[in-house]
C-alpha positions in Angstrom: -15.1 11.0 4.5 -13.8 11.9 1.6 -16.5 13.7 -1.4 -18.2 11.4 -3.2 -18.7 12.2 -7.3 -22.2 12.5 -8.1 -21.8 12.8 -11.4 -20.0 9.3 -12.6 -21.8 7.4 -14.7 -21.8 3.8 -16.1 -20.4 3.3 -19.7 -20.1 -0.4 -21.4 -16.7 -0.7 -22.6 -16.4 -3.4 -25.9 -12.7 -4.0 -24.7 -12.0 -7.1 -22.9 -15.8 -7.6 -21.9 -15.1 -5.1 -18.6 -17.0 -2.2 -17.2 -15.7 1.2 -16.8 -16.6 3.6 -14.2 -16.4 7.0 -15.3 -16.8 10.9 -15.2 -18.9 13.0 -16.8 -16.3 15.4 -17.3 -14.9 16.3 -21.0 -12.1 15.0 -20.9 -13.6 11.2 -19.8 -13.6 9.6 -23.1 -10.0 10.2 -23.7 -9.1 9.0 -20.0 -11.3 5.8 -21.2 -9.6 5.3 -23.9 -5.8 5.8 -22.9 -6.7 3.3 -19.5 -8.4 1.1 -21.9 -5.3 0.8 -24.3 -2.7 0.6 -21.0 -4.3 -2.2 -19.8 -5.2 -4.5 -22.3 -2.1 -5.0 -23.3 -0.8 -5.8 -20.3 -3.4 -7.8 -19.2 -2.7 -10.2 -22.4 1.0 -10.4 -21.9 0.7 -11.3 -18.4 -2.0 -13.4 -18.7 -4.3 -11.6 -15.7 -7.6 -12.7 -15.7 -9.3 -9.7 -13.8 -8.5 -5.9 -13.2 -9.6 -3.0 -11.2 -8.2 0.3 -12.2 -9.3 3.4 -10.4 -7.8 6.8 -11.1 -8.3 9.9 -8.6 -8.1 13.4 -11.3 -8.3 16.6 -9.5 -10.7 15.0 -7.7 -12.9 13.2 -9.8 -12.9 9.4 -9.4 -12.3 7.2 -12.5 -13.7 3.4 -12.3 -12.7 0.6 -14.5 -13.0 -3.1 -14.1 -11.8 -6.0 -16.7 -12.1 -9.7 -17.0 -12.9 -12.3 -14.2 -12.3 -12.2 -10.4 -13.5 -16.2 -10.6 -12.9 -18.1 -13.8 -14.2 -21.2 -12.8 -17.5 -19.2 -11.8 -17.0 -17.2 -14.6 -18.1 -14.0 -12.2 -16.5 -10.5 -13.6 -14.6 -7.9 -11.9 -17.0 -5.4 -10.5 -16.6 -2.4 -8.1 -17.3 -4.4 -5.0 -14.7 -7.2 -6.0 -12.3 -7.2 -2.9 -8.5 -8.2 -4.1 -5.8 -9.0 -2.0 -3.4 -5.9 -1.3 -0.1 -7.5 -0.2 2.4 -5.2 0.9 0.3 -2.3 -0.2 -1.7 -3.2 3.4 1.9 -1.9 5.2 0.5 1.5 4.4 -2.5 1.4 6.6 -0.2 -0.3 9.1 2.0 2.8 9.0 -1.2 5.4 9.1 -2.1 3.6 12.1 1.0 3.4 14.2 1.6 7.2 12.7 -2.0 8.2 14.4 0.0 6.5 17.6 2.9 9.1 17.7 -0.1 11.8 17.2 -2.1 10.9 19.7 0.8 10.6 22.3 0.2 6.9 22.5 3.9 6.4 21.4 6.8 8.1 19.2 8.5 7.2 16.3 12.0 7.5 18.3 11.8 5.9 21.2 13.2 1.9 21.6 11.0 -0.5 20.6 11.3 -2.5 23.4 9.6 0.4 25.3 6.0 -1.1 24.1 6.7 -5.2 25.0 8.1 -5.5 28.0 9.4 -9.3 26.8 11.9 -7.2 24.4 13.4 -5.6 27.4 16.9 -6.3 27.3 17.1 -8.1 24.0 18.3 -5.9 20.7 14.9 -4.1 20.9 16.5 -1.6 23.2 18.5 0.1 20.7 16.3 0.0 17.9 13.4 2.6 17.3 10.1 2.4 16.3 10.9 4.4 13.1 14.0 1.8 12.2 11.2 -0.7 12.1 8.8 0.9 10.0 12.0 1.7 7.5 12.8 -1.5 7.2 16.5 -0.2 9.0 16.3 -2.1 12.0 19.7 -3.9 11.2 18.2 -6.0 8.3 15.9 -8.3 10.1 14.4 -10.7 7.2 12.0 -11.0 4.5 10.0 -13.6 6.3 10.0 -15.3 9.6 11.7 -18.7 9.8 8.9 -21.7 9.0 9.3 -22.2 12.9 7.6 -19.3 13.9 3.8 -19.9 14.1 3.2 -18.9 17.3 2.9 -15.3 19.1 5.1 -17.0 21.5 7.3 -18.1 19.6 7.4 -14.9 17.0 8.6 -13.0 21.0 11.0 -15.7 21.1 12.7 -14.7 17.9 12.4 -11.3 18.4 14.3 -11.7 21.5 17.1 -13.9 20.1 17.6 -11.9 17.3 20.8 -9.7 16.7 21.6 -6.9 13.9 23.7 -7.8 11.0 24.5 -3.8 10.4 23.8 -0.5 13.0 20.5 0.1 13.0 19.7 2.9 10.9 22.9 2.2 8.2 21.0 -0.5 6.1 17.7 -0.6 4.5 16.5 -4.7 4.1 12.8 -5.3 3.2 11.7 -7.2 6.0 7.6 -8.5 7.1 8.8 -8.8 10.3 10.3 -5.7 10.6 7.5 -3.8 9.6 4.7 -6.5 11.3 6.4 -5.6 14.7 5.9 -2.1 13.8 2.0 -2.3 13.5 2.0 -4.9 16.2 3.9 -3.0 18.9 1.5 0.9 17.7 -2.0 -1.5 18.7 -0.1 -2.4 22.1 0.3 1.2 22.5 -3.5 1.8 22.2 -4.6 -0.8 24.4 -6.3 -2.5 21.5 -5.9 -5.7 19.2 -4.4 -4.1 15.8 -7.6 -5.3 13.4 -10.1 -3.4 15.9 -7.7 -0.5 16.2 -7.5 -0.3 12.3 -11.2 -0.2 11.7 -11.7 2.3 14.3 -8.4 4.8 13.9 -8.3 4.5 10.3 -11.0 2.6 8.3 -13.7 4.4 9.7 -12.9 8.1 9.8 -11.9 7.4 6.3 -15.3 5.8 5.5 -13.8 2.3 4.2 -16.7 0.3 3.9 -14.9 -2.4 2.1 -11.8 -3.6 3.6 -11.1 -6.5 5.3 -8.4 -8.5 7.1 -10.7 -11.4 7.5 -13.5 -11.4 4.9 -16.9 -11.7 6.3 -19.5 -14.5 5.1 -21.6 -11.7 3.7 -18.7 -10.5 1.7 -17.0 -13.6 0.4 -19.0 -13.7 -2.9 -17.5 -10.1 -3.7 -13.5 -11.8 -2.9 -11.7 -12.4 -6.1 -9.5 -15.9 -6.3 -5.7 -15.3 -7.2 -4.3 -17.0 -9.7 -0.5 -19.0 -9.5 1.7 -19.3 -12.5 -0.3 -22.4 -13.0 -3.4 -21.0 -13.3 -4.6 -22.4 -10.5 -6.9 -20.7 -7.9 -5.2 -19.5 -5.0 -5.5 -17.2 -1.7 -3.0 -16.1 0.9 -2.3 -18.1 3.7 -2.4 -17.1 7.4 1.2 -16.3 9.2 2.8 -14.2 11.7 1.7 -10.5 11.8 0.1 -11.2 8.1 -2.3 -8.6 9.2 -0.2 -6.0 9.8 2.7 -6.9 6.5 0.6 -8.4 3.8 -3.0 -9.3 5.1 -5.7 -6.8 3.7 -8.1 -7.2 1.5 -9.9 -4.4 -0.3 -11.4 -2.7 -3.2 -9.7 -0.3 -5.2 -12.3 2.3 -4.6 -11.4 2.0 -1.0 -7.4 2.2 -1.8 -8.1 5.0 -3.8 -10.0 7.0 -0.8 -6.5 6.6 1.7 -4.9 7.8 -1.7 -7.0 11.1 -1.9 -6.6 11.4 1.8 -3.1 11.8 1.4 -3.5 14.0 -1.5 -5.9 16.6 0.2 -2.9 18.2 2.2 -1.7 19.7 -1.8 -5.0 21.0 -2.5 -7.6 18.3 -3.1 -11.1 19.3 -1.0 -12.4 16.8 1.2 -16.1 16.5 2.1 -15.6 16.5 5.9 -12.0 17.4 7.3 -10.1 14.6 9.5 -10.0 14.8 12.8 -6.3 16.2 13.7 -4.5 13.3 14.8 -5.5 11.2 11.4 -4.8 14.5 9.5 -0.9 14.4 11.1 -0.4 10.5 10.6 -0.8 10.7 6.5 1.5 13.4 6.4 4.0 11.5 8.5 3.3 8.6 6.4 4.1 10.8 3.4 7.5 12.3 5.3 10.8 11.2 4.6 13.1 9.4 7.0 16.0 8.0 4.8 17.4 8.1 1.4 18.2 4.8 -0.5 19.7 5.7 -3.5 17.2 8.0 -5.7 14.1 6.8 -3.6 13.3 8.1 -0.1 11.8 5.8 2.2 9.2 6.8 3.7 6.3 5.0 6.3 4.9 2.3 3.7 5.3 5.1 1.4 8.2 5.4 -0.8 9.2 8.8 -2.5 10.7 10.5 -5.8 11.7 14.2 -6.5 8.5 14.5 -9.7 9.0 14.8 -12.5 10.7 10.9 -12.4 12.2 9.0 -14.6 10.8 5.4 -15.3 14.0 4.3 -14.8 14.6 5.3 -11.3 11.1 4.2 -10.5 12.0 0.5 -12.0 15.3 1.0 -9.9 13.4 1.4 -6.6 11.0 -1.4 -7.1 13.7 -3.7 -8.2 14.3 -7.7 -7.2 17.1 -5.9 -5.5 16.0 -2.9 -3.8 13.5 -5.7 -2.2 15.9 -8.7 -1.5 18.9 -7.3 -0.9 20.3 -5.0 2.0 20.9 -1.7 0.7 23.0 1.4 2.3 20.2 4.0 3.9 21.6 7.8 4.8 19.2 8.9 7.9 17.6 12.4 7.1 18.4 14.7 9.4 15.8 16.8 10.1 13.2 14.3 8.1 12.2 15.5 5.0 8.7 17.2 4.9 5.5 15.7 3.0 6.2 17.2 -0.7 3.4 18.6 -3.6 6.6 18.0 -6.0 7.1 14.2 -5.6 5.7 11.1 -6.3 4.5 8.6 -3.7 4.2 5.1 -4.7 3.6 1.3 -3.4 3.7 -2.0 -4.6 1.8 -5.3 -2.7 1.7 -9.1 -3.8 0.5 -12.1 -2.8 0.9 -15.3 -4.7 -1.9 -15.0 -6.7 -2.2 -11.1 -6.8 -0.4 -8.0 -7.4 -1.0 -4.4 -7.0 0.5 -1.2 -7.1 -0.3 2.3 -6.2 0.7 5.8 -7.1 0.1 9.1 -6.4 1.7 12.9 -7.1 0.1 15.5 -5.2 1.2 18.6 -6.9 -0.8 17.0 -10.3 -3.7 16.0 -8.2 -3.3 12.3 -9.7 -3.8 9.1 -8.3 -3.5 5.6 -9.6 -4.6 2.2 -8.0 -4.1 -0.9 -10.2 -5.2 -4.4 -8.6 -5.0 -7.8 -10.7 -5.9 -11.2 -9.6 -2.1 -12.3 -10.7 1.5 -11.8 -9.3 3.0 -9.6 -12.3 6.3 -8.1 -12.6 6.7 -4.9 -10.8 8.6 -3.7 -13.5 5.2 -4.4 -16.2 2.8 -2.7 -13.0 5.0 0.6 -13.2 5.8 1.0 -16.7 1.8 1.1 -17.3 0.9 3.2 -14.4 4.2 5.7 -15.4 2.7 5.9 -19.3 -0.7 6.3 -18.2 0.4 9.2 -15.5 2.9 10.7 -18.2 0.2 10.7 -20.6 -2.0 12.7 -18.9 0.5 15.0 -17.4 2.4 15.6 -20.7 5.7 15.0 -18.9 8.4 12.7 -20.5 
């Protein structure tokens, strides 16, 4: 479990009626202030009624929490509020089927087929697990078809299905790519994925407050999303949603896998993973194909740091997620990197998230919000607020 910060400390902040969570170190007042400024502008211009914002700074943990996670109920953001990740959840898929390969339950190269005997025969057999969880698998879709509600039929579709491009030539963003990825790494345990989450990954990591089905207990603590209509909304059930888009969590919790992955570079760690965890973030973190000026990696995507905003905007465009893209295969992979920064976006109709880390600066930034924003408005403020405190251009 990763070291908590005994000395934070509770501050009323005036702006926007929210509460900020914050060190006791000297420099807390201007990290208050410059997270304070980021993100109530955005918040207006977007419209987002409720925002948790938690910042990891050579260790120290930075809290803050604005506006409503129910405006009906009227009930504020608060550190327990539990928002919808989206896509963001893809990275605890990929920690898990990672801890696969490093417990010799699987490996990243061999056929998928391999792990479901029904894909024996089908296209499966010349695809990897790795082309999966790259989203290179010969640009399998965004979504599943509306017909596929059932596991039987999901096996069906798998089995029917046939490559548009090689598998390993084209990156397409694709759920059911990456869902099959997670799906086939729990049959390689012997377990159900939600159970082998919680135990592999959730629990060594001590996160108390994540959910791919929120409990009774917790449901007062789970935010609504909100739809361009204003109207009060929450993801719908679907194929392998657990495993693409399904978790819910608190950014405190999002911000503990972050300094996970940042405790390779330098960060200290209150108790030291077990070995096979330890392996999985940095294979998580390690770089398997280039598209473009980003490097994809499992869930994680990449830059050479220092990066430019525009190359950051680039590789979370409309495009880079809707349209096939050419992807050069790195050969050997490219090794976990202090000098690069790591980042993730996740939505679901009524939320929006985005993560970001760079190890060799010992900073991480997790921004949830109860609305579906631009990518482009998430990553310009979490670029200015990183920038800012790094003093890079």
């Amino acid at each position: 479990m990763l070291a908590a910060n005994s000395g934070l400390i509770m501050t009323a902040s005036l702006l926007m009626g929210g509460t900020v969570w914050a060190s006791d170190a000297p420099e807390s007042a201007d990290i208050d202030t410059l997270v304070n400024a980021t993100i109530a502008p955005l918040m207006a211009e977007h419209r987002i009624p409720g925002m948790a914002v938690a910042l990891s700074i050579n260790g120290q943990q930075h809290y803050f929490n604005y506006g409503l996670a129910n405006q009906e109920a009227g009930i504020p953001v608060t550190d327990q509020t539990l928002f919808e990740l989206g896509s963001i959840s893809k990275i605890f898929t990929a920690t898990l089927a990672a801890y696969a390969q490093a417990s010799g339950a699987l490996s990243l190269f061999d056929p998928a087929s391999r792990y479901l005997p029904e894909l024996e025969g089908s296209a499966f057999d010349e695809i990897t697990l790795l082309e999966l969880g790259t989203y290179t698998a010969g640009e399998l879709p965004l979504q599943f078809p509306e017909s596929v509600q059932t596991e039987e039929a999901m096996i069906d579709y798998y089995r029917q299905w046939q490559p548009e491009s090689a598998p390993g030539s084209q990156r397409l963003y694709s759920n059911p790519s990456l869902g099959l990825f997670g799906y086939l790494a729990a049959q390689s345990l012997g377990q159900p994925f939600e159970m082998t989450v919680q135990e592999a990954v959730f629990a060594p990591l001590g996160l108390e407050h994540s959910y791919f089905q929120v409990p009774e207990a917790e449901q007062a603590h789970y935010a609504y999303g909100y739809s361009k209509k204003d109207e009060p909304i929450r993801v719908n059930p679907g194929m392998l949603d657990a495993q693409a888009y399904g978790l819910k969590s608190t950014a405190a919790d999002v911000l503990t896998l972050v300094e996970a992955n940042m405790s390779g570079a330098g960060l200290e760690i209150k108790d030291e993973l077990d070995e096979p965890l330890s392996q999985a973030l940095a294979a998580t973190r390690t770089g398997y194909f280039e598209v473009g000026n980003m490097t994809q990696g499992l869930g994680w995507e990449s830059y050479a740091y220092p990066v430019a905003l525009d190359q950051l905007l680039a590789g979370n465009s409309l495009e880079m997620i809707l349209e096939s893209n050419p992807a050069n295969r790195l050969t050997p992979p490219l090794a976990p990197r202090q000098e690069a920064l790591y980042n993730k976006t996740g939505a679901t109709n009524g939320f929006g998230g985005y993560v970001t880390f760079v190890p060799s600066e010992q900073i991480g930034i997790v921004m949830l919000a109860n609305r579906n924003y631009p990518n482009q408005a998430r990553i310009e403020a979490a670029h200015h607020i990183l920038s800012t405190l790094t003093e890079t251009p």
